[in-house]
C-alpha positions as CSV (number, residue, x, y, z in Angstrom):
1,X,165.5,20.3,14.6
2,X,168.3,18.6,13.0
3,X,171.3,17.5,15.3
4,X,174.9,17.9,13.9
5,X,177.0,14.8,15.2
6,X,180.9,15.5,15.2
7,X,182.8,12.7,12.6
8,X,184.4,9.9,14.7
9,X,181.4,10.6,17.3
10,X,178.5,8.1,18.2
11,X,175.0,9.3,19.3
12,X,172.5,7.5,20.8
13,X,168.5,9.1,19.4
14,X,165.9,8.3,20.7
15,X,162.1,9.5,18.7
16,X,159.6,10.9,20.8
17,X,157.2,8.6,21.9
18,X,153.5,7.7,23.5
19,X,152.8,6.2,26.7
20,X,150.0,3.8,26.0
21,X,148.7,3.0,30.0
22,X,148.7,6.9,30.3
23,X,148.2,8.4,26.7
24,X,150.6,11.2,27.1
25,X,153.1,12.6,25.0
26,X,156.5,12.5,25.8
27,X,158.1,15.4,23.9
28,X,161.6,15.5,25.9
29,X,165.1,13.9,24.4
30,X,164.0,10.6,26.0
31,X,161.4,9.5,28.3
32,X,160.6,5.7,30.0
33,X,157.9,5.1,31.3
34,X,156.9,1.2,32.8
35,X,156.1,-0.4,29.9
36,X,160.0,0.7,28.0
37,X,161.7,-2.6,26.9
38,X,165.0,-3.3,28.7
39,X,166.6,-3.5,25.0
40,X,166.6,0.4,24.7
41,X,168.7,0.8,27.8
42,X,170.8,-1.5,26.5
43,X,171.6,0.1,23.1
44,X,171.9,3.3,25.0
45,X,174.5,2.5,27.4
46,X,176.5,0.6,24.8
47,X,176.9,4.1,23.2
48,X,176.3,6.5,25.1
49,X,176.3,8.3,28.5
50,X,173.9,8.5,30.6
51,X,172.7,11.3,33.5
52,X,170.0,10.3,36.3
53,X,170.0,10.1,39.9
54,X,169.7,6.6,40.1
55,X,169.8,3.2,38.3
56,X,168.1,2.9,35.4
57,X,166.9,-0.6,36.1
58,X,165.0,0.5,39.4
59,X,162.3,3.0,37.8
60,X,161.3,0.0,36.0
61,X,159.7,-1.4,39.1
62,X,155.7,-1.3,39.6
63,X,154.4,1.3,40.7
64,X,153.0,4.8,39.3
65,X,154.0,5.6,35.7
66,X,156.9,8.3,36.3
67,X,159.2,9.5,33.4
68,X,163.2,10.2,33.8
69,X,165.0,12.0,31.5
70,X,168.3,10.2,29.5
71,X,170.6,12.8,28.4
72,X,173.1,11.4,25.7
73,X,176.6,12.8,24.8
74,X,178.3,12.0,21.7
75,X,181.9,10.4,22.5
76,X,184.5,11.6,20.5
77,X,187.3,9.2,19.2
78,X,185.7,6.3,19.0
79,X,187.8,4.0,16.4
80,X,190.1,6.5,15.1
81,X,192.2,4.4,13.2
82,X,189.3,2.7,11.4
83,X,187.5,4.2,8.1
84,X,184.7,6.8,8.8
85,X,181.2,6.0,7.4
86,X,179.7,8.5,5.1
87,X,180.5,10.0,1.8
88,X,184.1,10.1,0.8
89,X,185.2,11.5,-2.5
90,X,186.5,8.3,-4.3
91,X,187.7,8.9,-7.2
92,X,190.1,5.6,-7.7
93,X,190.1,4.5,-11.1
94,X,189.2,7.5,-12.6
95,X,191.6,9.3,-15.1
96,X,191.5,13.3,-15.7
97,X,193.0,15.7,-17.4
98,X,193.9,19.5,-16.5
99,X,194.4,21.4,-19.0
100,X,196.4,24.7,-18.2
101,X,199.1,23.3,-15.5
102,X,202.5,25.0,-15.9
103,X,203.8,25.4,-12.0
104,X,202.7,24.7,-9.0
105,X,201.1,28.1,-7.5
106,X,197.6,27.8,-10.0
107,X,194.5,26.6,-9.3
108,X,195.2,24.2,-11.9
109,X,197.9,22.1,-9.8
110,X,195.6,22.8,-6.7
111,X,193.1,21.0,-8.5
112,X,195.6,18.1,-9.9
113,X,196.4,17.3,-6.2
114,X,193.0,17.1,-5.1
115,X,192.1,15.0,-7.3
116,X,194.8,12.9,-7.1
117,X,194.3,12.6,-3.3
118,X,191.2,11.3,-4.1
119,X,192.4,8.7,-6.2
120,X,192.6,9.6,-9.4
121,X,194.9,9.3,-12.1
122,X,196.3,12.3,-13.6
123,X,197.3,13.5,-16.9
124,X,198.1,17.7,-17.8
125,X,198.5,19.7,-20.2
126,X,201.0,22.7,-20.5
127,X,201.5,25.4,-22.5
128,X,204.1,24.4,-25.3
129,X,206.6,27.5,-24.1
130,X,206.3,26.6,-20.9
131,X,206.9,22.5,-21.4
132,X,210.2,22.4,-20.8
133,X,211.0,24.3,-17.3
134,X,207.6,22.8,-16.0
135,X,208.8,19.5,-17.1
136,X,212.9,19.7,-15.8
137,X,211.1,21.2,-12.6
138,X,208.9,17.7,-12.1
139,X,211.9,16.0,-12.9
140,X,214.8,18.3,-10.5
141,X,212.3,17.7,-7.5
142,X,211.7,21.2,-7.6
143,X,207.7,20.5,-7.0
144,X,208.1,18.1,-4.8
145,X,207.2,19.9,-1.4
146,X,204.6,21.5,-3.3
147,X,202.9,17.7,-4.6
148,X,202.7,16.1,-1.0
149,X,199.4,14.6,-0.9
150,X,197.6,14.6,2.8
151,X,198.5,10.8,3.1
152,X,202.2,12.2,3.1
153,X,202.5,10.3,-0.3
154,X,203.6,12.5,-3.4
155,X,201.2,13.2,-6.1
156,X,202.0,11.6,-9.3
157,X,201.4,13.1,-12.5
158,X,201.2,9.8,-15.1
159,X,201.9,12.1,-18.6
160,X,202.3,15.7,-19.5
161,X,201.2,16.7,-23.0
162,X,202.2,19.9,-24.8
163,X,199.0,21.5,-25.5
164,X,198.2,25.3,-26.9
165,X,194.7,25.5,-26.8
166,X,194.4,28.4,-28.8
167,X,194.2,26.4,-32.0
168,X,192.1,23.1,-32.7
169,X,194.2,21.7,-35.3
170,X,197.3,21.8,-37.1
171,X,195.6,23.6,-40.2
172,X,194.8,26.9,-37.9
173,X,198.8,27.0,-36.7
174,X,199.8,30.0,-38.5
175,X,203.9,29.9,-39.7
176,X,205.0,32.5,-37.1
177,X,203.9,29.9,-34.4
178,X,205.4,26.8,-36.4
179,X,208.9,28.6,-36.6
180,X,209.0,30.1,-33.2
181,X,211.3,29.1,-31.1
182,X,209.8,28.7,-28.6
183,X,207.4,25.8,-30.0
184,X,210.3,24.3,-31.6
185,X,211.2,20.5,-30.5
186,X,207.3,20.2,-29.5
187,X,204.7,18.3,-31.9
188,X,201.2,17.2,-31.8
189,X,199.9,20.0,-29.2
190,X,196.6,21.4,-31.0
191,X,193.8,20.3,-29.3
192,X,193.2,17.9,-31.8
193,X,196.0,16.3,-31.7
194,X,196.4,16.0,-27.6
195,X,192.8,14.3,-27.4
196,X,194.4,11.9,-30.2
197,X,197.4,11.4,-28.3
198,X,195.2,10.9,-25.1
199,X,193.3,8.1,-26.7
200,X,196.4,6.5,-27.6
201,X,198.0,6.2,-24.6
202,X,195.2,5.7,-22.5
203,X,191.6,4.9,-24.2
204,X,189.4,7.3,-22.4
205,X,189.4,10.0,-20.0
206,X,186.7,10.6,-16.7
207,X,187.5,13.7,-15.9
208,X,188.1,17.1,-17.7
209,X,189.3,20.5,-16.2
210,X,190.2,23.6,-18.1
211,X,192.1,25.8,-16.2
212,X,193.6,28.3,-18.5
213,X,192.9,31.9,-19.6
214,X,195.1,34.6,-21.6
215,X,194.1,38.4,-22.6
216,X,196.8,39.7,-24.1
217,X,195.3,43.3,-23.4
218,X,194.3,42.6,-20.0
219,X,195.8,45.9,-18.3
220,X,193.8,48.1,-20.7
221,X,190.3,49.6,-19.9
222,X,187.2,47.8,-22.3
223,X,187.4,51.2,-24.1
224,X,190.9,50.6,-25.0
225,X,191.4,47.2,-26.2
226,X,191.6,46.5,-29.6
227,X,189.3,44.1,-32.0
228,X,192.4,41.5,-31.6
229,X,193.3,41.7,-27.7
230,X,189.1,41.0,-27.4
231,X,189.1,38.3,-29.6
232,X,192.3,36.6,-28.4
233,X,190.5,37.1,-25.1
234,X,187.4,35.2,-25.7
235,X,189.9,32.1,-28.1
236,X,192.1,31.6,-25.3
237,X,189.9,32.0,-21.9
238,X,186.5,30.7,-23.4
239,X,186.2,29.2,-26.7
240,X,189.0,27.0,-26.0
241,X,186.8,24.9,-23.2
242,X,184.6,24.6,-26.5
243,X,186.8,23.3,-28.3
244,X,188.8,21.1,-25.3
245,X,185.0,19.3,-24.6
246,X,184.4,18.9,-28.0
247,X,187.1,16.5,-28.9
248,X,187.8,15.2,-25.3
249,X,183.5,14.5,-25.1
250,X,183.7,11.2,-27.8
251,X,186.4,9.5,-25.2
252,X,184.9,10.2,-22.5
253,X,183.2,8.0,-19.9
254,X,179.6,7.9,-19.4
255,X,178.9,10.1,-16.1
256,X,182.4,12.0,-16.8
257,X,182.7,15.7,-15.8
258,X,184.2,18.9,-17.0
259,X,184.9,22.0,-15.5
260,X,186.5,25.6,-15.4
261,X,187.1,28.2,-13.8
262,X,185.8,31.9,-13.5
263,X,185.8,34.9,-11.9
264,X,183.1,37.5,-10.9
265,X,184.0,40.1,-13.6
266,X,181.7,38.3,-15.2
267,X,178.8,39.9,-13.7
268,X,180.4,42.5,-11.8
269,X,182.4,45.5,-12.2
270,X,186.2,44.6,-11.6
271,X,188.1,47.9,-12.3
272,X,191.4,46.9,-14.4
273,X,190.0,43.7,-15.4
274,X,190.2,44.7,-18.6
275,X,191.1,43.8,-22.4
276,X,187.7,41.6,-22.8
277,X,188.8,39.0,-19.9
278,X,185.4,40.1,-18.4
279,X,184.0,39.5,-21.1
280,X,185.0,36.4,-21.9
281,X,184.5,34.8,-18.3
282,X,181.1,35.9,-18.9
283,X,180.9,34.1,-22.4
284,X,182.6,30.7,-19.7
285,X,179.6,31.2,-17.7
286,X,176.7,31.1,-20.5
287,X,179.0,28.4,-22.3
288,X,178.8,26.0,-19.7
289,X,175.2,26.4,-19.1
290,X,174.5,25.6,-22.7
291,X,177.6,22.9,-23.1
292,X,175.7,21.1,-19.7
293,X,172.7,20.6,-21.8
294,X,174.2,19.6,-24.9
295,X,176.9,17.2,-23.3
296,X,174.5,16.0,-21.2
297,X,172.2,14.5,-23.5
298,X,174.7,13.4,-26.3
299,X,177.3,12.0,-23.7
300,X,176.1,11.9,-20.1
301,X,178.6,14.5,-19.0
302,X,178.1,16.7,-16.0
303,X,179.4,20.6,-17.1
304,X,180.1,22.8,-14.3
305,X,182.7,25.9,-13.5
306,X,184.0,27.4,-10.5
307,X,184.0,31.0,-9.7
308,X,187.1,31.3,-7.5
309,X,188.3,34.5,-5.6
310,X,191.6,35.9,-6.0
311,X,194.4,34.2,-5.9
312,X,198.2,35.3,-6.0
313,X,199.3,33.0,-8.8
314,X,201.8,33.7,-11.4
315,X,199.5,34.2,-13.6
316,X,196.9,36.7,-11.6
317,X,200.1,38.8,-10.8
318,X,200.4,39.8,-14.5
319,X,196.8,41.9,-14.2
320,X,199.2,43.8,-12.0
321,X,196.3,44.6,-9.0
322,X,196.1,40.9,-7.3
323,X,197.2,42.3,-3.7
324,X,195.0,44.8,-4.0
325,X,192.0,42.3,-4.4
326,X,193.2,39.9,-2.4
327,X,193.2,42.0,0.9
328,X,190.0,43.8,-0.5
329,X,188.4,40.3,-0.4
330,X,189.9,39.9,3.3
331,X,188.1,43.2,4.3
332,X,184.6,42.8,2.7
333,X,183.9,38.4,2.2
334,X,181.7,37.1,4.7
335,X,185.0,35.1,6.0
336,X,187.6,37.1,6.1
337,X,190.5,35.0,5.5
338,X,192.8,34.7,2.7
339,X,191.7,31.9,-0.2
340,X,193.8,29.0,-0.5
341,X,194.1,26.9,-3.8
342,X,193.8,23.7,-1.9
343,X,189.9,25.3,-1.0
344,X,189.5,25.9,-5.0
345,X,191.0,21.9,-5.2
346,X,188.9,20.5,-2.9
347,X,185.6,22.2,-4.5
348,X,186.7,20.8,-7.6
349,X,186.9,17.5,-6.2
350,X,183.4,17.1,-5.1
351,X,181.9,18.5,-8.6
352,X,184.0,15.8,-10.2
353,X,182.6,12.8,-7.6
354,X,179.9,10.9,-7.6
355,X,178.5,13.1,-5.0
356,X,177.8,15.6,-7.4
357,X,176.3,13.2,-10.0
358,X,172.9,15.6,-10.4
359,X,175.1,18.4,-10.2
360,X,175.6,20.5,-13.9
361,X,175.1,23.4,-15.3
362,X,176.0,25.3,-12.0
363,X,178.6,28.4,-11.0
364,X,179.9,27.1,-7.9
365,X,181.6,30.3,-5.9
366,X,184.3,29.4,-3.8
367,X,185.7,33.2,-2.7
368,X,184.6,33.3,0.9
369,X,181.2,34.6,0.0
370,X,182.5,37.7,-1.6
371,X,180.0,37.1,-4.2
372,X,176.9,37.9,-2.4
373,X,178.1,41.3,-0.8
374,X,176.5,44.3,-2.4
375,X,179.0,46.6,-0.9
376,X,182.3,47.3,0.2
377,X,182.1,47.6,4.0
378,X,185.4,49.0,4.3
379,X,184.6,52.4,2.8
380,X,184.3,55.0,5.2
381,X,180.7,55.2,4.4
382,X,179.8,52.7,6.8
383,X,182.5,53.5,9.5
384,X,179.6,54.8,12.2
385,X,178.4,51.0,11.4
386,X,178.7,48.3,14.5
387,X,180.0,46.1,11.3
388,X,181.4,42.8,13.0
389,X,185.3,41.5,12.0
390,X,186.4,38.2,12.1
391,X,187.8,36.9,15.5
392,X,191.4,37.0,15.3
């Protein structure tokens, strides 16, 4: 049976063992007979404490074999102020790149803070109409409660690049986009040109998270949306990781990795999750299954996404029904609490460490376990059910 020690805790364990003069098996937490060495007791009492009704030192006297039983307690706050011993995410010296940040309320900042907290070095990429209040923001201190890193330190965002990763080059910019104002004053944001840009300025890149979806039809039913709302769906929320991997792959590292995020409309019915979004999460999903194979082999690059539960983002608000899942996930999840991005962040941060290194190809769910419920327990259906709720 394994034993779950609290972290800052010591335990003393001791294996089961055989008494040679008597050739009986001593099956309890830890039995002595004569023949124990004296160097047990001591590691014991140096970390531990012990229970019996007498010295230890005197059942080691001749006489009959007898056994007594040593109970150890893990001790709590031992060395507090010194460096735990484990598996920390360390991810100093590692650069990454977000693509999709434009506020702080996202998963996509979430995910820059956790991975700065960890260490690494962080570069994003906005969307060109949104570059210049995200970037007076950063600059006005406006994000600046939002950025504080657990160490009380804020997190430090090295470059921002415009980036519209609808189009791969500046060949596919069609003139509408390259007069609009709102793209005016901004250069060298295709995808092609940020990765060029990146390797510029820095050489090489570790880490790679897309974090950025658009369906301009989202609000209508399947049956509704147009040829142009689907396809813009499937460009902007899927294809687009494609295309970000495929030019960010050749600078980066050996034993790099990418990921997204999804959502489960891509295997479930999500009623007003519409205009192909489903569609194309689902497209996310298979991509990145097929993209961890490929990138694997060519460049040694883990590929994973993240299917993370509702969230009340700027961007979820436009579907227009975000409340509405958020407290249907707090009825029906296994853990009925509200999501937080930082849980989304910290996820991230552990598919992007070494301690994920044979990690890839995988939908990691982070949505409370939402996911594996076949039903909504809140429907009246079930109301003669004994159906637990969460202690409050």
């Amino acid at each position: 049976m394994a034993t779950t020690v609290a972290p800052g805790s010591h335990m003393a364990a001791v294996k089961p063992c055989m008494s040679s003069s008597q050739g009986i098996y001593m099956s309890c937490l830890a039995k002595f007979g004569k023949n124990s060495e004296l160097g047990v007791w001591r590691r014991l009492k140096s970390s531990s404490h012990i229970s019996a009704t007498r010295s230890f030192s005197q059942s080691l006297k001749s006489g009959p074999v007898k056994s007594i039983e040593v109970v150890t307690r893990a001790l709590s706050g031992v060395a507090e102020n010194t460096p735990l011993p484990g598996l920390p995410i360390d991810l100093r010296g590692k650069r990454a790149f977000i693509a999709g940040v434009a506020d702080d309320h996202g998963y996509g900042w979430a995910i820059s803070k956790a991975l700065a907290a960890a260490g690494a070095e962080i570069l994003v990429g906005t969307w060109v109409p949104a570059l210049n209040i995200f970037e007076s923001s950063l600059r006005r201190g406006k994000f600046d409660e939002s950025r504080t890193l657990p160490d009380g330190s804020l997190m430090e965002i090295t470059k921002v690049y415009p980036l519209d990763a609808v189009f791969d080059s500046p060949e596919d910019v069609p003139e509408d986009i390259k007069t609009n104002k709102r793209y005016l004053g901004s250069s060298n944001w295709t995808v092609k040109e940020v990765v060029e840009s990146v390797k510029q300025d820095f050489g090489s890149i570790d880490i790679l998270v897309h974090s950025l979806a658009n369906g301009p039809e989202v609000t209508k039913p399947l049956l509704e949306t147009s040829r142009y709302g689907y396809l813009a769906a499937i460009s902007a929320s899927s294809y687009s990781y494609v295309s970000l991997l495929k030019h960010f792959a050749p600078i980066m590292n050996p034993g790099g990795a990418s990921l997204s995020l999804t959502y489960i409309a891509s295997e479930r019915i999500i009623p007003g999750y519409g205009g192909g979004m489903s569609s194309a999460k689902a497209a996310l999903e298979s991509d990145t299954r097929v993209l961890a194979f490929e990138a694997g082999r060519k460049h040694n690059i883990r590929v994973n996404t993240i299917s993370a539960g509702p969230l009340r983002s700027r961007a979820a608000k436009a579907i227009g029904f975000i409340d509405m899942m958020i407290d249907y996930s707090s009825e029906n999840a296994p853990l009925q609490k509200e999501l937080s991005a930082e849980e989304v962040g910290n996820a991230a941060a552990f598919l992007a460490s070494p301690l994920a290194s044979a990690i890839t190809g995988t939908v990691l769910y982070v949505d409370n376990g939402l996911n594996a419920m076949g039903v909504g327990v809140d429907s009246p259906v079930f109301e003669n059910l004994d159906i637990p709720k969460a202690a409050k």
